[in-house]
Short mmCIF file of the C-alpha atoms (twelve columns), coordinates in Angstrom:
data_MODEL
# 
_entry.id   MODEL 
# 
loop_
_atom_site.group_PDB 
_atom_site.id 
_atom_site.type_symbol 
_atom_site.label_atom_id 
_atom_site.label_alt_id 
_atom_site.label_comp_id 
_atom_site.label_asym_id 
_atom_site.label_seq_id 
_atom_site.Cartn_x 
_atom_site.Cartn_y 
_atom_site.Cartn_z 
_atom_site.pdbx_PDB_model_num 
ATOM 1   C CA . UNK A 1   0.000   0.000  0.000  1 
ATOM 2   C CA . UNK A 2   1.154   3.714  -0.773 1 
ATOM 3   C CA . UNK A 3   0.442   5.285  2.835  1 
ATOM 4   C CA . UNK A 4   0.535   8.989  3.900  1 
ATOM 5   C CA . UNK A 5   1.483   9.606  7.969  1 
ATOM 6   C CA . UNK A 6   0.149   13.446 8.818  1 
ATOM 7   C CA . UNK A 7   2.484   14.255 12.052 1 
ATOM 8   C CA . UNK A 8   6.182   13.798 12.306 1 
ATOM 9   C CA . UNK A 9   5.968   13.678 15.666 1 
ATOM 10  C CA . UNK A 10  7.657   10.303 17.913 1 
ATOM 11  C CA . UNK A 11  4.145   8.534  17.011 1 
ATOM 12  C CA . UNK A 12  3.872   9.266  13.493 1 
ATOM 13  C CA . UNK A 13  7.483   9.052  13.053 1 
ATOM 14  C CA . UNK A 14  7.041   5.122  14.813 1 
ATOM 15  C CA . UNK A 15  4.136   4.478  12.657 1 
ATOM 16  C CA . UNK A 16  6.150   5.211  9.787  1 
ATOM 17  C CA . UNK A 17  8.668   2.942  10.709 1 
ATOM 18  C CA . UNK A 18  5.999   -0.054 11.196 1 
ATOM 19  C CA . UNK A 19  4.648   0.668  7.850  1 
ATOM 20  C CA . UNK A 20  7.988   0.617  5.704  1 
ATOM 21  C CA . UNK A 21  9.279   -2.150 7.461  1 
ATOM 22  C CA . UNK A 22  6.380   -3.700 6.456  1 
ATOM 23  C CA . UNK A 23  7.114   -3.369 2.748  1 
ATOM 24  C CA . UNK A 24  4.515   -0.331 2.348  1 
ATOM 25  C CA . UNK A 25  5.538   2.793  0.377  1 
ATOM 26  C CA . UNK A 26  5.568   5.310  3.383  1 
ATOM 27  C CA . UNK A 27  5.727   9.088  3.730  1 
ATOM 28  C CA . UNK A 28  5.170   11.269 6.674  1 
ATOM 29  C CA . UNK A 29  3.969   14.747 6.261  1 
ATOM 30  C CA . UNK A 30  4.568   17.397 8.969  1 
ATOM 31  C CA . UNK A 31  4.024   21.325 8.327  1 
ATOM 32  C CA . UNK A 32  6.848   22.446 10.313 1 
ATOM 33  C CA . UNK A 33  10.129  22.611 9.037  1 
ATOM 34  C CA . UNK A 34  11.587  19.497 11.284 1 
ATOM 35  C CA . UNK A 35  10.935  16.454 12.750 1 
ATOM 36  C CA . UNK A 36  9.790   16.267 16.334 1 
ATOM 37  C CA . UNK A 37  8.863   20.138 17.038 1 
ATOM 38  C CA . UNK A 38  5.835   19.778 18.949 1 
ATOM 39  C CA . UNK A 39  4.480   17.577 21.730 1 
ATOM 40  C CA . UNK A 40  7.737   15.353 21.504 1 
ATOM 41  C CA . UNK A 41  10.059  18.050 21.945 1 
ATOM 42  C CA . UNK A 42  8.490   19.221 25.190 1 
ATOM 43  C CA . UNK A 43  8.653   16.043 27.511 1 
ATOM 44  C CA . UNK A 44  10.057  14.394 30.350 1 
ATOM 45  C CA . UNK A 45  11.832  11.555 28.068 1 
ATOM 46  C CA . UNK A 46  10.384  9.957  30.870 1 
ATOM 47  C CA . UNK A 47  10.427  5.342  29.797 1 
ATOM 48  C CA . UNK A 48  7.034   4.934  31.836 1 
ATOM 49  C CA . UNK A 49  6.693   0.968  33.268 1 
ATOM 50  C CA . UNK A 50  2.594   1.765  33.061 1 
ATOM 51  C CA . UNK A 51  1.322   1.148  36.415 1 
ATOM 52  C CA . UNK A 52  -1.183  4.372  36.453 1 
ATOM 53  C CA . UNK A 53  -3.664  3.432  33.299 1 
ATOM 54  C CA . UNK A 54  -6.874  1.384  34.169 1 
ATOM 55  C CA . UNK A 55  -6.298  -1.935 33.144 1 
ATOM 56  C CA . UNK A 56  -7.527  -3.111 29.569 1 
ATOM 57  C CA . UNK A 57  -7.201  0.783  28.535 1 
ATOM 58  C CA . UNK A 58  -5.290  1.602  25.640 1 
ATOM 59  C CA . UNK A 59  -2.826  3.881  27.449 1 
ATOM 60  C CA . UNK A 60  -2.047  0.601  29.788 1 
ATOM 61  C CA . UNK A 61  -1.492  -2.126 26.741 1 
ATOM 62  C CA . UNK A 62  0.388   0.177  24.669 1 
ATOM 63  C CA . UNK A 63  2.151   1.834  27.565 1 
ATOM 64  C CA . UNK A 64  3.529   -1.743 28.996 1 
ATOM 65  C CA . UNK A 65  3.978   -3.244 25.428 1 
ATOM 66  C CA . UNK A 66  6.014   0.148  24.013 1 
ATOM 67  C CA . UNK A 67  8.283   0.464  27.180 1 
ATOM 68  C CA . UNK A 68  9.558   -3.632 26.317 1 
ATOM 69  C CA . UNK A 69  9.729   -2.558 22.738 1 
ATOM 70  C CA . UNK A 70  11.502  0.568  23.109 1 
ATOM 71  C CA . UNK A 71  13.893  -0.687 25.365 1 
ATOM 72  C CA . UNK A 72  14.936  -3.002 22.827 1 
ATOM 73  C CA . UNK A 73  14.737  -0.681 20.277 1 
ATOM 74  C CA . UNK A 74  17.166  2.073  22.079 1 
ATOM 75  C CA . UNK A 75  19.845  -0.876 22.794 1 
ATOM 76  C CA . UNK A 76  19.438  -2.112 18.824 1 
ATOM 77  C CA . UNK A 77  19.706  0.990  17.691 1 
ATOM 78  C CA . UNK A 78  22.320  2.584  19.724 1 
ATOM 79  C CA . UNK A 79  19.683  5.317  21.170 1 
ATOM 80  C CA . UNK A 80  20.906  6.558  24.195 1 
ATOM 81  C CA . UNK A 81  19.063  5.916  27.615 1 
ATOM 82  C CA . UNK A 82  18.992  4.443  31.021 1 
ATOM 83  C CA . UNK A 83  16.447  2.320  33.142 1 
ATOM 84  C CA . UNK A 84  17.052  4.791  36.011 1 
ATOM 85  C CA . UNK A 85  14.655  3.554  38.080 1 
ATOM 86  C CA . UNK A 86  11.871  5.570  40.175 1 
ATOM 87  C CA . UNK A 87  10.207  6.241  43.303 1 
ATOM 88  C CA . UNK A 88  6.205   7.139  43.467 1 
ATOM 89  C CA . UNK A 89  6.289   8.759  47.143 1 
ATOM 90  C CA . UNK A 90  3.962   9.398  49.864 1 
ATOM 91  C CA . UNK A 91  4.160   12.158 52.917 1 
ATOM 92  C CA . UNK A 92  1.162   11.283 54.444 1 
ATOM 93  C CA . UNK A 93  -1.438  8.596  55.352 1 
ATOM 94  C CA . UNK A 94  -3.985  9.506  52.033 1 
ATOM 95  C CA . UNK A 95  -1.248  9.504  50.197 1 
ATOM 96  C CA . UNK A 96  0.221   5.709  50.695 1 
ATOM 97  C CA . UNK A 97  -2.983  4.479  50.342 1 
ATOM 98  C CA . UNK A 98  -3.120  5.928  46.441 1 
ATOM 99  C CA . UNK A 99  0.490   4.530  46.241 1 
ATOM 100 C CA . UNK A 100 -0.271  1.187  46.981 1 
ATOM 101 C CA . UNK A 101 -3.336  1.456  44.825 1 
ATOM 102 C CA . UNK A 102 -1.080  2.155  42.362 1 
ATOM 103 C CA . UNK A 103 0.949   -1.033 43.076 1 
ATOM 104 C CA . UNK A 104 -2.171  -2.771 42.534 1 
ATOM 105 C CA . UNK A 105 -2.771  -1.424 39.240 1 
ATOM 106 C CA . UNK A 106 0.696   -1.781 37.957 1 
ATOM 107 C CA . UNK A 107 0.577   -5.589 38.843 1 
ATOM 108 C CA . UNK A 108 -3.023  -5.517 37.445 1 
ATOM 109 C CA . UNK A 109 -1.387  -4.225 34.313 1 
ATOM 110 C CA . UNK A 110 1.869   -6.551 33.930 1 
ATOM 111 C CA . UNK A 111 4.418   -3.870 34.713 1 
ATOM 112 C CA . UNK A 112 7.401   -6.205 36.482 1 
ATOM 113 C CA . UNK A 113 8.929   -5.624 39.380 1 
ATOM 114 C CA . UNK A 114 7.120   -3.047 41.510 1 
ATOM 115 C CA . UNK A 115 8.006   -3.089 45.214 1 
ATOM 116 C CA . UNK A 116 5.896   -1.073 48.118 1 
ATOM 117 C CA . UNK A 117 8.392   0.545  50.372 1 
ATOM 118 C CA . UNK A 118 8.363   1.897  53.877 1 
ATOM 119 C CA . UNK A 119 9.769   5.217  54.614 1 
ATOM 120 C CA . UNK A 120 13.116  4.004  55.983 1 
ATOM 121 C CA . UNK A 121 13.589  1.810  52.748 1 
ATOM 122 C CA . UNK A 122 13.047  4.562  50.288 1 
ATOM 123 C CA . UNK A 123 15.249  6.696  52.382 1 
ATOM 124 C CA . UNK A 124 17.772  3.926  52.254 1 
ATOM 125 C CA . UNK A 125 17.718  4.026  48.441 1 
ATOM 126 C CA . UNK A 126 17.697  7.847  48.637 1 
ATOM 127 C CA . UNK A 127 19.020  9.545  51.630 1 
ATOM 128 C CA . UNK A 128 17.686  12.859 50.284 1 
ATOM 129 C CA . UNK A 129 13.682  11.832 50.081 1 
ATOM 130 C CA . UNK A 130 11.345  12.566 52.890 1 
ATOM 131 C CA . UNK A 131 8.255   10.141 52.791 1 
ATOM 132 C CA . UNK A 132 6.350   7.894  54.824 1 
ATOM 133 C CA . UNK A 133 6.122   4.936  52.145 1 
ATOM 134 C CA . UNK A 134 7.135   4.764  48.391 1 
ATOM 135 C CA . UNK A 135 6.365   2.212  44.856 1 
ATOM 136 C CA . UNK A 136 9.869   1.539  43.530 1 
ATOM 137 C CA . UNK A 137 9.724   1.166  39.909 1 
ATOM 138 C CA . UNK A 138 12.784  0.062  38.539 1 
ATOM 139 C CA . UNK A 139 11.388  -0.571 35.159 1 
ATOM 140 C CA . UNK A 140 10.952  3.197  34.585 1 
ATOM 141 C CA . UNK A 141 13.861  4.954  32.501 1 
ATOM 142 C CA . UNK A 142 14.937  8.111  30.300 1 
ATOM 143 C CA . UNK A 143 15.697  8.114  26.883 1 
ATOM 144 C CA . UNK A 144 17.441  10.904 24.334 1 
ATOM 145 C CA . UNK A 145 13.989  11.842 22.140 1 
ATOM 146 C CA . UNK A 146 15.327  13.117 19.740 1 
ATOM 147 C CA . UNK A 147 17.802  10.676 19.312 1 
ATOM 148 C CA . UNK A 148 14.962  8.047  19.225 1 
ATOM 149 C CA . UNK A 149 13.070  9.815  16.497 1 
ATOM 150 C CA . UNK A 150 16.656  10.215 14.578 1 
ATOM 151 C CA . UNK A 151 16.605  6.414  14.603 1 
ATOM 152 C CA . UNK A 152 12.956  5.919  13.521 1 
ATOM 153 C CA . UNK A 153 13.732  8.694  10.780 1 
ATOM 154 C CA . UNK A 154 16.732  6.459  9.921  1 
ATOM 155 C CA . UNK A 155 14.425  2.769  9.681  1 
ATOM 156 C CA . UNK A 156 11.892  4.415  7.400  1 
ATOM 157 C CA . UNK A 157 14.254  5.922  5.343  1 
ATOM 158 C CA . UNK A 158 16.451  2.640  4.856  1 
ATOM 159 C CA . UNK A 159 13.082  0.765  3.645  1 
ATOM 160 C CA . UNK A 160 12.721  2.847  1.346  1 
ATOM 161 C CA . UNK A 161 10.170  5.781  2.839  1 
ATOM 162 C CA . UNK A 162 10.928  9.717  3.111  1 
ATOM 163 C CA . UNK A 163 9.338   12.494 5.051  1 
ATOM 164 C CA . UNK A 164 8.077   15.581 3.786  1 
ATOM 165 C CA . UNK A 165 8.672   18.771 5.370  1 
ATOM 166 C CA . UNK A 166 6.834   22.021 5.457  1 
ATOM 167 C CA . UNK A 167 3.990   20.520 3.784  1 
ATOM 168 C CA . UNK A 168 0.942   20.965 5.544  1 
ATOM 169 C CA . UNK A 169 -2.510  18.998 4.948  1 
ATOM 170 C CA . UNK A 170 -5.630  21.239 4.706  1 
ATOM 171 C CA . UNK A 171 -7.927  18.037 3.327  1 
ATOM 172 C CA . UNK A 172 -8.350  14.357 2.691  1 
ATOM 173 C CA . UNK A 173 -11.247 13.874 0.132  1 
ATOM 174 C CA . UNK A 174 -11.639 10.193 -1.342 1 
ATOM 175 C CA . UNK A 175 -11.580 9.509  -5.244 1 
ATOM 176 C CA . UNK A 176 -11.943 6.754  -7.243 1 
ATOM 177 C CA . UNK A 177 -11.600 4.047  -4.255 1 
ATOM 178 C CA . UNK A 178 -8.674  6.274  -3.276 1 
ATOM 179 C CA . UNK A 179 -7.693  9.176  -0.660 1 
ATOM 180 C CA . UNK A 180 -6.536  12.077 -2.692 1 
ATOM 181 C CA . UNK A 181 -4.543  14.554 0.107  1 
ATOM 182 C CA . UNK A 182 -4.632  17.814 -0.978 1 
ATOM 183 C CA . UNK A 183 -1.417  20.023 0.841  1 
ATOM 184 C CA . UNK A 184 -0.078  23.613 1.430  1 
ATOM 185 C CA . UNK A 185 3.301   25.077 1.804  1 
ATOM 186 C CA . UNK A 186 5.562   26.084 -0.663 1 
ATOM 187 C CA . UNK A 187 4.515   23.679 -3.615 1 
ATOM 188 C CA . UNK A 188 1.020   22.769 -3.001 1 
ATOM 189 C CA . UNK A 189 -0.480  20.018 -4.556 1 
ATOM 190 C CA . UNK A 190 -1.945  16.586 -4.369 1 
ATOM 191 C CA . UNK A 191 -1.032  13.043 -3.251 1 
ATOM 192 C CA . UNK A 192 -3.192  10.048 -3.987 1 
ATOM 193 C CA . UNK A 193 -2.779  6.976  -1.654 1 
ATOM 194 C CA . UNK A 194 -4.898  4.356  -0.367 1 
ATOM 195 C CA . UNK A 195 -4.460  4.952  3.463  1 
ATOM 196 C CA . UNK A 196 -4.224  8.047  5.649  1 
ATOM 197 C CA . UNK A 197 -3.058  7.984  9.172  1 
ATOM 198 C CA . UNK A 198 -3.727  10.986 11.231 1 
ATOM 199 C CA . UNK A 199 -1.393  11.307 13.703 1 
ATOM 200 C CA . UNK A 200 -1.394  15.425 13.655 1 
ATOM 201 C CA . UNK A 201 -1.109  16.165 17.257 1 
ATOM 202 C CA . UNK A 202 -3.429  18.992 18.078 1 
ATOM 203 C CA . UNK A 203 -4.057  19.197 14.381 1 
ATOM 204 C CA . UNK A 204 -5.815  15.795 14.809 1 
ATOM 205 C CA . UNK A 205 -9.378  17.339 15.069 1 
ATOM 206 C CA . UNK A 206 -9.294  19.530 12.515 1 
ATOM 207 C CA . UNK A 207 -7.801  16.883 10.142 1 
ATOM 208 C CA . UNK A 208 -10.781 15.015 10.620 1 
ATOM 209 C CA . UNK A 209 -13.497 17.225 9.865  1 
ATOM 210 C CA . UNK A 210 -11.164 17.909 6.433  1 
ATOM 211 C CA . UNK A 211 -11.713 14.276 6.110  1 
ATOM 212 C CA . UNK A 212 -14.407 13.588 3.354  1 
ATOM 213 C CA . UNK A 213 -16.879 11.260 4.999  1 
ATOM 214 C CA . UNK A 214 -15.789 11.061 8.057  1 
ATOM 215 C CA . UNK A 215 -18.521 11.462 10.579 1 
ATOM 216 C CA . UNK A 216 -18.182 14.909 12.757 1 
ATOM 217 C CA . UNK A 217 -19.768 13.420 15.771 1 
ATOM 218 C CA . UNK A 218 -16.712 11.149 16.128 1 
ATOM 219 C CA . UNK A 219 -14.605 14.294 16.623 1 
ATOM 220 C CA . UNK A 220 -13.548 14.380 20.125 1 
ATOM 221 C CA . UNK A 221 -13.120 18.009 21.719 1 
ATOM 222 C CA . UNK A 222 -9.408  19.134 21.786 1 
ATOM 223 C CA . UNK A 223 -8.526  20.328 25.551 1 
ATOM 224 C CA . UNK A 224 -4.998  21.375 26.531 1 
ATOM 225 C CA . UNK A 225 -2.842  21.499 29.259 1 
ATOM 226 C CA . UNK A 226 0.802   23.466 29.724 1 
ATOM 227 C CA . UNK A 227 2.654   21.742 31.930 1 
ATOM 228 C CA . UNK A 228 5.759   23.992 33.022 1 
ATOM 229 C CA . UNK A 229 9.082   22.906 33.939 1 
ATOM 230 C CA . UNK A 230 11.923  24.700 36.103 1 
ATOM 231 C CA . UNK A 231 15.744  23.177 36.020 1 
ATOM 232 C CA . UNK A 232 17.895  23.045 39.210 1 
ATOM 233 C CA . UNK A 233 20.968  24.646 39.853 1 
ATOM 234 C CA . UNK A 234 23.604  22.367 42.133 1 
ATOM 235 C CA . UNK A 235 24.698  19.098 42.109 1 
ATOM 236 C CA . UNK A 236 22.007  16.273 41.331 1 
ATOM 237 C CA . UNK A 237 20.555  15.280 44.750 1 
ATOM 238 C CA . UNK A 238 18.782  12.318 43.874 1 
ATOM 239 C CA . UNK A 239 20.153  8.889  41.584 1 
ATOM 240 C CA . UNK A 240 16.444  7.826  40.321 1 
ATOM 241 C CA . UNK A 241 13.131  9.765  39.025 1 
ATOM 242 C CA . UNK A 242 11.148  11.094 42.372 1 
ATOM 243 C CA . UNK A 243 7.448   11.280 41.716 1 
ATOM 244 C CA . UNK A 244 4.937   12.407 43.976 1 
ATOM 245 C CA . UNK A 245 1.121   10.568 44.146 1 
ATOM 246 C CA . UNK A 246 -1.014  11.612 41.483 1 
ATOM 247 C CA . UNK A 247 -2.870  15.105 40.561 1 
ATOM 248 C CA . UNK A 248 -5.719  15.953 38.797 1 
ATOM 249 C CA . UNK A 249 -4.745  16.303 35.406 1 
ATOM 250 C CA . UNK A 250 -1.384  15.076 36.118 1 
ATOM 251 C CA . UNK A 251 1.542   12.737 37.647 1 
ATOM 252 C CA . UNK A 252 2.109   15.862 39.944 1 
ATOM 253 C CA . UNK A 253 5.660   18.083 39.785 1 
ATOM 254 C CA . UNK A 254 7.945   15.091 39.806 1 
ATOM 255 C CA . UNK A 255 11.884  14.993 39.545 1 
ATOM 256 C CA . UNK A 256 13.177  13.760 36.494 1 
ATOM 257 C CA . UNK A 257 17.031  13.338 35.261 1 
ATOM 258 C CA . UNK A 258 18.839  13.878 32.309 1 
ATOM 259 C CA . UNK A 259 21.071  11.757 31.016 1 
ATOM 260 C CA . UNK A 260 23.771  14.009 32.182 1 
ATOM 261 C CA . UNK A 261 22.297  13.440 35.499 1 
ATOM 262 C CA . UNK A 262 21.046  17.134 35.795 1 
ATOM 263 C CA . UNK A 263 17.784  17.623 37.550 1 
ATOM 264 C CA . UNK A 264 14.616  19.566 36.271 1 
ATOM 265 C CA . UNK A 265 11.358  19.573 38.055 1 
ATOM 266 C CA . UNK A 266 7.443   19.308 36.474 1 
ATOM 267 C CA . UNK A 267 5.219   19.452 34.914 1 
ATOM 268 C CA . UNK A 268 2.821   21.131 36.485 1 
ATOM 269 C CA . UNK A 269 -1.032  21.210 35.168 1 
ATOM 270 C CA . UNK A 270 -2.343  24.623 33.475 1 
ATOM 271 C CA . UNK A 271 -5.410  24.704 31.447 1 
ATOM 272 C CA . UNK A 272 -4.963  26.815 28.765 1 
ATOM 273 C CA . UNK A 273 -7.060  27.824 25.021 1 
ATOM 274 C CA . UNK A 274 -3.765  28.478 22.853 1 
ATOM 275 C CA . UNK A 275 -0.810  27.153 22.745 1 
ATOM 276 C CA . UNK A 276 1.598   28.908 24.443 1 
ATOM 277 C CA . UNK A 277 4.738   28.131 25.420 1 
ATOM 278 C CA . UNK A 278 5.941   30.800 28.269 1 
ATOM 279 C CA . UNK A 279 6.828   29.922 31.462 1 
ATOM 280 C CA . UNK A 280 5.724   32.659 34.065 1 
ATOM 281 C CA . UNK A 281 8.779   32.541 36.929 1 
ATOM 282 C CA . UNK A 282 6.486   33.515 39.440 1 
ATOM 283 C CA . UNK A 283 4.720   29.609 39.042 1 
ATOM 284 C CA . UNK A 284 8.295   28.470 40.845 1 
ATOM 285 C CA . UNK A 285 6.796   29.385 44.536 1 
ATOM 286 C CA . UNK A 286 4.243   26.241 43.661 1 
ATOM 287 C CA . UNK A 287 6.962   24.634 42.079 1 
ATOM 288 C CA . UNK A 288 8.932   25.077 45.815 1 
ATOM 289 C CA . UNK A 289 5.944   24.247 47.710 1 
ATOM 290 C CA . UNK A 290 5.225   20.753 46.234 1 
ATOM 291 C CA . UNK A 291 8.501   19.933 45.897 1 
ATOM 292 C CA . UNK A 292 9.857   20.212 49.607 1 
ATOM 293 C CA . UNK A 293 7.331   18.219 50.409 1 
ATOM 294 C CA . UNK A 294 9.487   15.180 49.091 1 
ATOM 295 C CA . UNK A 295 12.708  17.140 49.344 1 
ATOM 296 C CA . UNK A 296 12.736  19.756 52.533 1 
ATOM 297 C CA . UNK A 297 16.603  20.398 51.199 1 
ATOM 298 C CA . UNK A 298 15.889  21.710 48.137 1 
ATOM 299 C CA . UNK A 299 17.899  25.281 48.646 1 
ATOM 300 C CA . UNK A 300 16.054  28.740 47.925 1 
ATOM 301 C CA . UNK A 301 16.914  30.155 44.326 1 
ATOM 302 C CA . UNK A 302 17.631  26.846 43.209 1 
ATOM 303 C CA . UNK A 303 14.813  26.916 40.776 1 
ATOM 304 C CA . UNK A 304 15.263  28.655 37.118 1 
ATOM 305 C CA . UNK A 305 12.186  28.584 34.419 1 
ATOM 306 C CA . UNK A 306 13.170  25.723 31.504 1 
ATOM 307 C CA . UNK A 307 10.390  24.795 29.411 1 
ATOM 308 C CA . UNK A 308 6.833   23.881 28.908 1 
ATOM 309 C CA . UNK A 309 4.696   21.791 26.668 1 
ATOM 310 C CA . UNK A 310 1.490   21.273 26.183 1 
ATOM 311 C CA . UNK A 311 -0.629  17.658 26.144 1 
ATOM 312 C CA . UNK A 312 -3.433  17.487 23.587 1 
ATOM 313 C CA . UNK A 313 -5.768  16.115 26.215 1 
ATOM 314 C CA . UNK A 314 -9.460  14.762 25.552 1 
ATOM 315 C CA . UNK A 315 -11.086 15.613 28.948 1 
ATOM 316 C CA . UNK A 316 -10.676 19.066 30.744 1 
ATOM 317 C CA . UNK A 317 -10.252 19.650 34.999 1 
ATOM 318 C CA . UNK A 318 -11.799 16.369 36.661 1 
ATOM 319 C CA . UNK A 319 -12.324 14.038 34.108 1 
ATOM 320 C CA . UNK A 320 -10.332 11.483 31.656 1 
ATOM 321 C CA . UNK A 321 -10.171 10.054 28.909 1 
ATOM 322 C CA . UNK A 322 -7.547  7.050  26.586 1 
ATOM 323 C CA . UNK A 323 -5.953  7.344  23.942 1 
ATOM 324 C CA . UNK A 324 -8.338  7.129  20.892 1 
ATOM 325 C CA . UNK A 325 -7.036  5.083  17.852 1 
ATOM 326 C CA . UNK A 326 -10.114 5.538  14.962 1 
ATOM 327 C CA . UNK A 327 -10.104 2.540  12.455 1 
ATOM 328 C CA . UNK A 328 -11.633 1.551  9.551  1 
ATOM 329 C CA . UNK A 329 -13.649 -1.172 12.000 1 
ATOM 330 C CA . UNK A 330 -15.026 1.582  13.930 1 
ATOM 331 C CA . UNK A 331 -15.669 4.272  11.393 1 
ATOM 332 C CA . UNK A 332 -16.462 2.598  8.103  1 
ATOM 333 C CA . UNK A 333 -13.985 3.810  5.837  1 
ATOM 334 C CA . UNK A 334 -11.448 2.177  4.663  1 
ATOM 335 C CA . UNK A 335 -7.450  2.952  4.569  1 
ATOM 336 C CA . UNK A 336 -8.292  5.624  7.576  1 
ATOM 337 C CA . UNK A 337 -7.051  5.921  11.053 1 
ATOM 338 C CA . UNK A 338 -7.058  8.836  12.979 1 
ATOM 339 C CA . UNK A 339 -5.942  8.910  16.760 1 
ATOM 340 C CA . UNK A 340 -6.592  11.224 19.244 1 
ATOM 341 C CA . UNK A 341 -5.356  12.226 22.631 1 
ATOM 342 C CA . UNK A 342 -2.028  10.735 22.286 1 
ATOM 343 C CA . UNK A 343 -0.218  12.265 25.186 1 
ATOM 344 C CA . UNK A 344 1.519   10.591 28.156 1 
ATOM 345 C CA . UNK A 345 2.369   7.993  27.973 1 
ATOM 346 C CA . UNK A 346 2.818   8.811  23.985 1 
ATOM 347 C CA . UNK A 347 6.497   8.451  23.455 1 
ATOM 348 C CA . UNK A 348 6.449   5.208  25.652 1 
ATOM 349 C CA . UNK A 349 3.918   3.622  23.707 1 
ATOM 350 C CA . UNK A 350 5.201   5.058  20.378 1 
ATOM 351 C CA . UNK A 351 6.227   1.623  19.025 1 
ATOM 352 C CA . UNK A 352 3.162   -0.548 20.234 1 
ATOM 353 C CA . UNK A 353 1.047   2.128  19.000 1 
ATOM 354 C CA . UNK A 354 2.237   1.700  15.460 1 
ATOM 355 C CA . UNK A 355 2.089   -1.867 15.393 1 
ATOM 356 C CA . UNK A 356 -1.456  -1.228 16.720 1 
ATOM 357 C CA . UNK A 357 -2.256  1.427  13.879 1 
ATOM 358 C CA . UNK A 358 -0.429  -1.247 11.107 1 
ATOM 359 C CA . UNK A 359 -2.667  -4.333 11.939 1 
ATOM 360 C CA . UNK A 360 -6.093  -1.753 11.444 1 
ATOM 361 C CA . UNK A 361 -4.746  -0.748 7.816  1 
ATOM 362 C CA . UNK A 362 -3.469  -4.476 7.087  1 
ATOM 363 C CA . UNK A 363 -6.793  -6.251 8.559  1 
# 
C-alpha cells in the first residue's frame, strides 16, 4: 500500500517505521520545518513501566507493550538511555494508600517488578527523600527523544520511505476508491494513496473534519494542558526519578534526570485555550511548595524557568479520557485511522502504538 502519515511527531514518526518495514511505500507529512517540534520536543523523556492506566485501557497495553519494545529498540539501535529507576512517594497517610493502589494497578497491568516501600527503605535508596512509604519502579527509565526519532527517521528511510517537510494537509477527500490529500506550503499540490493515518497532534481534530466522509460526531473536543518545567541549579541530589502521588490532570511536579544526570522539576497542570509556550517565573513558589514536600533540602533560588509543553488532552479539569485510535472497523472507511489524545504515555507507547495502527490498515 502507498500510505501517507500526517504528524512527524515520535508517534507518526514510529508508525512510519511499522509501515515501511512492512514493505509499504511510506511518507510522513509534517508542516513544520523538522521532525519532532511539537508535543515530543516538550517532555520528560520519561520510559514509563505503566502502572497508572486502568487496566484493559489503551494507554495501559500500549504503555507496557512500548516500554519492552523501546527498550529493545534504544539498545538495537544505539539510542541513548537508562532504566534509572523511580520512586512514586507518599508524605502522608492519604497519600500511601493511592500509592499502593497504584501497586495494585501496575501488577493488574503486567508492569514487572514493583516493590511497596516503607519510609526508611526509600530513604535507604535515597538519603535525600522525605516520605512515609514509596512504589519503587525500577522498570521506569529516560531516553534521548530526539535521538529516538533520529533512529525511527533512519528505519523508514532505509526501507525505502521519506518524510516531507513544510507541507501541511488542509484536506483528505476520497476519489476513485482512493484518498486524494490535498497540501499547502511552498509547492502545493496533491497526493493520492490508499491509506491516511492521522497522527497530527493537536491538528488531529481539525484533520478530521477535512476528512471527506468522516462522521463529525466522532470528533472528540481538543482540551490542553501546559505543563511547566523549572531546572535546578547544584549538584544532582537524587540517583532515580522522584514522583509524587497523582494530581488531577497530572503525575504531579515530579523529579526527572537527564542523562547528564542534571535535575529539572514538572510538569505542572495549566489549562490553557492556545498554545503557548511561556513559562511565568512567578509559578516556581508552587513549584517550591510541592517539591519540599518530598525534598525539605531543596535550597532557595535553586529553581530557574526551563520549558513547557502542552498535552493534547481529551477531557478538561476532573475528568479522563484514553488514547483514541479511529479505524476503519469503527468508522467505516477504509485505509483511515485517525488517533486522538495521544499524550503521556505517547512516546512510551510510540512503538506498540504503530504496530497497533499497522494491523487496522493491514486487517
Amino acid at each position: 500500500m502507498e500510505i501517507l502519515v500526517v504528524g512527524a511527531g515520535v508517534v507518526g514518526l514510529a508508525i512510519g517505521r511499522a509501515l515501511a518495514v512492512r514493505g509499504h511505500a511510506v511518507v510522513v507529512a509534517d508542516a513544520a520545518e523538522a521532525f519532532g517540534t511539537g508535543v515530543s520536543a516538550r517532555n520528560s523523556e520519561v520510559i514509563h513501566a505503566g502502572m497508572y492506566y486502568p487496566a484493559g485501557s489503551l494507554r495501559a497495553r500500549h504503555c507496557v507493550a512500548g516500554r519492552r519494545l523501546l527498550y529493545a529498540f534504544c539498545a538495537s539501535h544505539g539510542v541513548a538511555h537508562r532504566a534509572c529507576g523511580k520512586l512514586i512517594v507518599a508524605t502522608n497517610g492519604a497519600e500511601a494508600e493511592k500509592v499502593a493502589a497504584i501497586r495494585d494497578q501496575g501488577a493488574a497491568n503486567g508492569v514487572e517488578d514493583l516493590d511497596l516501600l516503607d519510609g526508611a527503605q526509600a530513604r535507604s535508596l535515597e538519603p535525600n527523600l522525605a516520605c512515609t512509604a514509596a512504589l519503587l519502579s525500577p522498570r521506569t527509565g529516560i531516553v534521548d527523544s530526539h535521538g529516538l526519532m533520529l533512529a525511527l527517521l533512519g528505519d523508514i528511510e532505509d526501507h525505502g520511505g521519506a518524510v516531507a517537510l513544510k507541507t501541511p494537509v488542509q484536506a483528505i477527500d476520497r476519489e476513485e476508491g482512493r484518498w486524494l490529500v490535498r497540501f499547502g506550503g511552498d509547492a502545493p499540490g496533491e497526493y493520492p494513496c490508499d491509506a491516511v493515518v492521522n497522527a497530527a497532534s493537536f491538528g488531529a481534530q481539525d484533520l478530521a473534519r477535512a476528512t471527506a466522509g468522516y462522521p463529525a460526531e466522532r470528533v472528540p473536543p481538543l482540551v490542553l494542558a501546559r505543563g511547566n518545567y523549572f531546572g535546578c541549579t547544584g549538584r544532582p541530589a537524587f540517583g532515580r526519578l522522584i514522583y509524587p502521588a497523582p494530581v488531577d490532570g497530572g503525575l504531579g511536579i515530579h523529579l526527572t534526570l537527564d542523562l547528564a544526570g542534571r535535575m529539572r522539576f514538572g510538569p505542572d497542570v495549566e489549562w490553557i485555550d492556545t498554545l503557548d509556550y511561556r513559562v511565568d517565573p512567578a509559578r516556581a513558589e508552587l513549584f517550591y511548595a510541592a517539591i519540599r514536600r518530598y525534598w525539605p533540602e531543596l535550597p532557595d533560588g535553586a529553581l530557574v524557568p526551563d520549558y513547557a509543553g502542552i498535552r493534547p488532552k481529551l477531557a478538561g479539569p476532573g475528568g479522563s479520557a484514553d488514547f483514541r485510535i479511529d479505524g476503519p472497523a469503527e468508522h467505516g472507511l477504509p485505509g483511515l485511522v485517525h488517533l486522538f489524545g495521544i499524550e503521556s504515555p505517547g512516546l512510551t507507547a510510540s512503538l506498540s502504538v504503530a504496530e497497533d495502527v499497522a494491523n487496522r490498515l493491514e486487517a
